[in-house]
N, C-alpha and C positions, 0 to 999 in steps of 0.2 A: 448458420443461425445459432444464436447461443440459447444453452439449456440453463435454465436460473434454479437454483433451489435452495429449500431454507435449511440450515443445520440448527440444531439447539446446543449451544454451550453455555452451561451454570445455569440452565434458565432464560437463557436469551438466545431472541431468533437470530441468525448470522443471515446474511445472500452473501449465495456462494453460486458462482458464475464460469460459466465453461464453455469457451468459443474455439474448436477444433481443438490447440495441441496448449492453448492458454488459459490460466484459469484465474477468479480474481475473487476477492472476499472484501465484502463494504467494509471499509474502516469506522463509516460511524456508526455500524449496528456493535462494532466491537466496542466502539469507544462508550455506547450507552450503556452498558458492563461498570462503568467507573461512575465514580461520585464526582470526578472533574468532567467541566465542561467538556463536549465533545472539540469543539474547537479548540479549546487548550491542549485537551490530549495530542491531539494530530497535531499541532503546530511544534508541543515539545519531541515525537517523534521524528518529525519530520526535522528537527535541528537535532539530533545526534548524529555523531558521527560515523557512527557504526550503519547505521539506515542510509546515510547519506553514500559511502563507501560502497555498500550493496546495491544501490539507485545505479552507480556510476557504472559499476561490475557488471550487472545486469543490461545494463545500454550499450556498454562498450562489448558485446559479446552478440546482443541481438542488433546492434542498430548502426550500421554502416558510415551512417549521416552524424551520428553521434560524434560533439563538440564538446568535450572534456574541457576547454579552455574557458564556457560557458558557465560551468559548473564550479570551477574553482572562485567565480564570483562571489555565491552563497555558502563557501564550506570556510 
């Protein structure tokens, strides 16, 4: 069962998410922190390549099924 809880950063509420040994923080409670759209925000993170690199890192280490070949479509 996961435990939800909120953080406050600069004044804004975060969820921050904890199910056994993983944990997750809403992107768009971060992204309402900026004066750009939250979907701009995310779509600009989500195409750098540094983020993208640590997606792959992070799959190819937890995720067996994990198709690298998929991924170099979008990079």
């Amino acid at each position: 069962m996961a435990n939800k809880q909120k953080i406050s950063v600069k004044g804004t509420e975060i969820t921050f998410e904890t199910e056994g040994e993983d944990n997750y923080i809403s992107l768009n409670d971060i992204a309402k922190q900026s004066e750009t759209r939250a979907d701009e925000l995310i779509r600009g993170w989500l195409s750098n390549s540094a983020t993208l690199q640590f997606i792959q890192t992070r799959e190819e280490l937890s995720n067996p099924d994990f198709n690298s070949v998929r991924l170099d479509g979008i990079t």
